[in-house]
N, C-alpha and C positions, 0 to 999 in steps of 0.2 A: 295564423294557421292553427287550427286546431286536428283532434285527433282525426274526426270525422268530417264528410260532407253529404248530403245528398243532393248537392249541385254538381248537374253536370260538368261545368269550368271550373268548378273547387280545387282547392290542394288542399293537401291534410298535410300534418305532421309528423314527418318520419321517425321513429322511433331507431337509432343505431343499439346493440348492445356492444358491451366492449370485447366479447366474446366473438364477435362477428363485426369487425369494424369495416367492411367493406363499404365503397364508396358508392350509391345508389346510380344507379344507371338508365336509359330509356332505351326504350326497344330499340331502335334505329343503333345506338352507342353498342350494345348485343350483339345488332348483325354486322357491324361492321368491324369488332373484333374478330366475330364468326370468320368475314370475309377475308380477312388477314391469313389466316390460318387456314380455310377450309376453300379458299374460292376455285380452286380447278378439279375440289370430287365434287360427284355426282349429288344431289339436293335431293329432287323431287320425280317419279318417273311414275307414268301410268301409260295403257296398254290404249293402244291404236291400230284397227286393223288387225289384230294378233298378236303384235311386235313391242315392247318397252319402247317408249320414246321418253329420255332421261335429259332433265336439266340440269347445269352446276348452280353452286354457289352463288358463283359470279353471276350467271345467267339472271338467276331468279332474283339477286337486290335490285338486277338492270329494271327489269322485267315491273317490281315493286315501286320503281321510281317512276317506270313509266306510267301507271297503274296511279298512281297519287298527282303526278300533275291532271290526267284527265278528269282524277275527280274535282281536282280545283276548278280546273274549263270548266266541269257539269256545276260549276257552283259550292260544293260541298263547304261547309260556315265551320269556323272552328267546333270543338265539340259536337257537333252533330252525327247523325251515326249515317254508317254505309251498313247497309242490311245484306245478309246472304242468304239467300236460300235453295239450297243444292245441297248434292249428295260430294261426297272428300272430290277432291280435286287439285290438281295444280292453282288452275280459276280461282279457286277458296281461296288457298295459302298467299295466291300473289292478291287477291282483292283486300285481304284482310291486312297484309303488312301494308299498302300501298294506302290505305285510310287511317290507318294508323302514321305511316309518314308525313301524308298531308293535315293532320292537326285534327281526324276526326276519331270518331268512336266505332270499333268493330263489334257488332252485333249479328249473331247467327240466329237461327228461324227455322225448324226442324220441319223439317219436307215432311211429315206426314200433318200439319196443322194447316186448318183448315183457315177459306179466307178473311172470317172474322178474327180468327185467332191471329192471323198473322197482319191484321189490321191494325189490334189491340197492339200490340209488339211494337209496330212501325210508327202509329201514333207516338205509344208511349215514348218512344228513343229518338223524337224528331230524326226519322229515316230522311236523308236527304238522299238518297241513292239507292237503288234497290238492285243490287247482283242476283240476277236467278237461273237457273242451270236450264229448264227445257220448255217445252210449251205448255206442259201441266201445270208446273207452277207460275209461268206467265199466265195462265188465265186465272188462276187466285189475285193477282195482282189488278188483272184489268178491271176485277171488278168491284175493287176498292178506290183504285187511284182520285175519283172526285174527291175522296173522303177522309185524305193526307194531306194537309194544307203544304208541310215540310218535302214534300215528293215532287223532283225534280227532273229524274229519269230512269230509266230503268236498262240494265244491263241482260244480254239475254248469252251464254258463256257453251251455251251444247248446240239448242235445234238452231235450222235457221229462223230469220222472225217470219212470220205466217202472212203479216200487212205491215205494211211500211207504216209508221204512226212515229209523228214528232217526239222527241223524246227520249225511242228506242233505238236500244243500237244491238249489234253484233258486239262480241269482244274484243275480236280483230278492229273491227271500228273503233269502238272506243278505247284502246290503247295508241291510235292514231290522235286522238282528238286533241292531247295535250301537247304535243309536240312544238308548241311555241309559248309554251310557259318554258323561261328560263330555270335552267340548273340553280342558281342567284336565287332563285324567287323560293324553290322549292327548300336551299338547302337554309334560309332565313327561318322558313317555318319551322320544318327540321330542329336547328337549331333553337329555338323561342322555348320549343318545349322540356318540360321536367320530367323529371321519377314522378312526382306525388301528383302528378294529374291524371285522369280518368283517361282510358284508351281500348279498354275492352269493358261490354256489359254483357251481363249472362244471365238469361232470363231462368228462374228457378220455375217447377214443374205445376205452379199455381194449384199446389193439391189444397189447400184450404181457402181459395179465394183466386186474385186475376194473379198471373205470374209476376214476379216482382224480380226487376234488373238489379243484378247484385255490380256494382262500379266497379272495377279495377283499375287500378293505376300501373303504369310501367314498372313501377320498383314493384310492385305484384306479382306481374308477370316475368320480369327478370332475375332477382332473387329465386321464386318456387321454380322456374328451370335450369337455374344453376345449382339450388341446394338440394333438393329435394329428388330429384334425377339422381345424384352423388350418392344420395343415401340410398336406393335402389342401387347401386353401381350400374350405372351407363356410364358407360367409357367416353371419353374425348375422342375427338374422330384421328389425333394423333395417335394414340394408342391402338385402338382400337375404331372401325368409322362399325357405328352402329347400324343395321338395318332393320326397320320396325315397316308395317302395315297397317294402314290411315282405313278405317272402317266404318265405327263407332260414330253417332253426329257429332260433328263441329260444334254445335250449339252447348251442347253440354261442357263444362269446364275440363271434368275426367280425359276429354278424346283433345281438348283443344290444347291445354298445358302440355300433354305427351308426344301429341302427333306434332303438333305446328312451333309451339314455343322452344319449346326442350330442343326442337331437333335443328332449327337453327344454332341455339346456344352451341348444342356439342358437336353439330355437322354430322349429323345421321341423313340416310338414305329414307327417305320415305316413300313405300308404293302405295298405289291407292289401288282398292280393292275395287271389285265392281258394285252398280246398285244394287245386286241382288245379293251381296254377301252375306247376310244375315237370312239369307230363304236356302242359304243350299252352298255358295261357291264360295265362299271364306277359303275354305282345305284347301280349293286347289290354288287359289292363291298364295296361300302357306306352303303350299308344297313346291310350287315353282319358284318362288320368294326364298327362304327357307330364314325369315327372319331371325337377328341374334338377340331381340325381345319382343315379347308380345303381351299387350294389354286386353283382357276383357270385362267385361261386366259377369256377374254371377250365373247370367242363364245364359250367356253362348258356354262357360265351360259346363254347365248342368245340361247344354244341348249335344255337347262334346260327348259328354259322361252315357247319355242316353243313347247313342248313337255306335257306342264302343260296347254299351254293355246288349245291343240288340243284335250285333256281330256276332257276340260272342254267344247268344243264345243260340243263334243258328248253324252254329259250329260244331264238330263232332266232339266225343266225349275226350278222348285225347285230349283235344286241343282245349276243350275248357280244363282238363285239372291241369297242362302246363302253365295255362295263364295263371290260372287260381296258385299256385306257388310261386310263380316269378313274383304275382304281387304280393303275395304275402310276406314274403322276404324283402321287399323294397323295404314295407309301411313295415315294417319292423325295425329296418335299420333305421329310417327315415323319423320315427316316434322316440326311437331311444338318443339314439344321436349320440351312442356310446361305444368304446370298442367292445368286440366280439373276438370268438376265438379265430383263427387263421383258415379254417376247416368253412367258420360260417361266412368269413369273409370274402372266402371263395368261392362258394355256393351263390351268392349275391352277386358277384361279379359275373358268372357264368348267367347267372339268369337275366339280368341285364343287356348282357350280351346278344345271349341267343333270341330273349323273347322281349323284353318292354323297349330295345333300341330301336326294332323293326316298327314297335307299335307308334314311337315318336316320330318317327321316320314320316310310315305313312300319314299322322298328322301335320306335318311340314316342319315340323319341330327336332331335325335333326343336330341344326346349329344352334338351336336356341336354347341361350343361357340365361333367362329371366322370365319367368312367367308372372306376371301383375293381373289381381284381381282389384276391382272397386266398383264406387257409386252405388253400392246396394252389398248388404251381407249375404258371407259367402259361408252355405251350411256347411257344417261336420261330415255329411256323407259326400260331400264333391273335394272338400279338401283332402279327405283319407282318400277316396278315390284318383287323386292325381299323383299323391304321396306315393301308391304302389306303383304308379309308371314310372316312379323317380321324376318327378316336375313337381317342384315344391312352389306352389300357389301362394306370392305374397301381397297380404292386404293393405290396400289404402284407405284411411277414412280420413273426410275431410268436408265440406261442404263446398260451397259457389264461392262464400264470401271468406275462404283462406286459399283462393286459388286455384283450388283442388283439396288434392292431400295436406292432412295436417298432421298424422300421424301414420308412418309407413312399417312396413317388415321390408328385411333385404336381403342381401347373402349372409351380411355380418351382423346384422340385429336384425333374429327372425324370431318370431312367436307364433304362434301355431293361431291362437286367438288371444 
């Protein structure tokens, strides 16, 4: 075994430090810890008709087993990848564990790429399976499929199918399909596999060429959300059951380590926002949600920032110099991170109080105790700008190929930059 592979069936060679002797683990060995501990709260919940419809724990490893024997039925070859392409979902999360159970590779596919692009992808990752959320991106697909030798069906998990064609299925269908692959058969596979083999790929954003699958191995994926989470302080769901909102694409490692990995490890709640959360309805998600962390990339909070400071333009004068001192007194306490006299300590509190709790409030942000920025730098006028609301904006950098994050800020190791 060596250190590297760029074979898909490869194992590499685990590096332990004696600093961190823990014994490497695979995803499946993760959730089933998880399960132990976490199986009768609530997992994964999105909005149906109006209403949350919420699955446990339990539900969702059922749900994931069920979900990996059909892809064995559909054929799915070790190593080979199940593709997804859709917007956060339940759908995602169980299609993703359940190809990872059955012995293959999960690969996400970013709903705005087009059908070449998402041919290149599928090619590249011998797609044996194609997950897709509605009939938009079914028609990307139809009109590739001659041109995937590795493409054996396709999963359609929103609309219904439009024409009945060999192949395709419903979801509801295809979570039937496996139902005579043995428990036996499925927990062999299960079992065969290691930490050091490949289980998730994550296509980087090909800005100097075709996008390049970065490998992950389960010790990858298990490790960055049990340590790496800890150094953000995400709570265990004993302590604490965390609830975050699933937005950001899947595809990208940033949204997939936080939303899906992590939140098995520590049994968080996950909501999935709607597809248009990033055109407008995030907040209200957030506000009905009132998650107790939340992740974004640099320009939803810079869209955040824009959006509070064109409030505030249209606001009487009053009310912009109350704001203009509540956050002046935050970013002051907030920059020094020193004590003050009793007099200012109280002035700060009041203004808190009366004026930036209201403004967290109405961003949904009245429980939340973590704000995570990444995947792209976050400027000096969005950080001081979050610093006066009192939401102290911590950075991850990291790239595809360390998981994610490789270097974070937290509660207790924060840096400004």
């Amino acid at each position: 075994e060596s250190l590297w592979t760029s074979f898909a069936d490869g194992k590499v060679r685990l590096r332990i430090d004696n600093s961190c002797p823990q014994t490497p683990i695979t995803v499946h060995q993760m959730f089933k810890e998880s399960l132990e501990k976490y199986g009768s709260l609530n997992a994964l919940a999105s909005k149906k008709n109006g209403k949350w419809e919420k699955i446990t724990f339990s539900e969702y490893y059922c749900l994931s087993r069920k979900a990996a024997k059909s892809f064995l039925k559909l054929g799915l070859e070790p190593f080979h990848s199940v593709a997804i392409l859709g917007f956060n979902s339940p759908e995602w999360f169980i299609s993703a564990v359940g190809a990872v159970f059955a012995g293959g590779i999960v690969t996400g596919i970013y709903t705005t790429n087009s059908p070449e692009a998402c041919h290149y992808i599928a090619h590249d990752s011998k797609t044996n399976i194609m997950v897709v959320e509605n009939r938009k991106q079914l028609d990307k697909i139809m009109q590739i499929w001659n041109r995937l030798p590795h493409l054996k069906a396709v999963v359609l998990y929103k609309d219904s199918i439009p024409e009945r064609l060999p192949n395709l299925y419903t979801m509801e269908e295809f979570l039937e399909l496996g139902d005579d692959i043995s428990d036996t058969t499925l927990d062999d596979i299960i079992n065969s596999q290691k930490p050091n083999q490949c289980c998730v790929l994550i296509y980087t954003s090909g800005t100097t060429g075709k996008p390049k699958g970065a490998m992950l191995s389960h010790d990858n994926v298990t490790w960055t959300s049990a340590h790496c989470s800890r150094a953000g302080d995400m709570q265990p769901a004993e302590v604490q059951q965390e609830s975050i909102v699933s937005y950001l694409p899947l595809s990208h490692i940033a949204a997939q380590i936080y939303d899906l990995w992590t939140g098995i490890k520590w049994g968080e709640q996950v909501y999935f926002a709607e597809p248009d959360a990033l055109k407008g309805s995030l907040i209200n998600t957030l506000k009905e949600v009132q998650p107790t962390s939340h992740m974004g990339v640099p320009r939803v909070w810079e869209k955040i920032m824009e959006k509070l400071k064109d409030a505030s333009a249209q606001s009487g004068f009053m009310k912009k110099k109350i704001l203009s001192w509540a956050m002046s007194l935050s970013l002051e306490r907030n920059l020094n991170c020193s004590s003050s006299s009793d007099l200012k300590q109280f002035w700060t509190r009041l203004a808190d109080y009366l004026v930036l709790a209201k403004i967290r409030n109405a961003l949904g942000f009245s429980s939340c105790q973590k704000h995570f920025s990444g995947a792209a730098p976050l400027n000096t006028e969005t950080l001081y700008f979050f610093l006066g609301l009192n939401i102290t904006l911590y950075e991850a950098y990291g790239m595809s190929e360390t998981t994610g994050p490789h270097c974070l800020s937290g509660p207790y190791i924060y840096r400004q930059h």
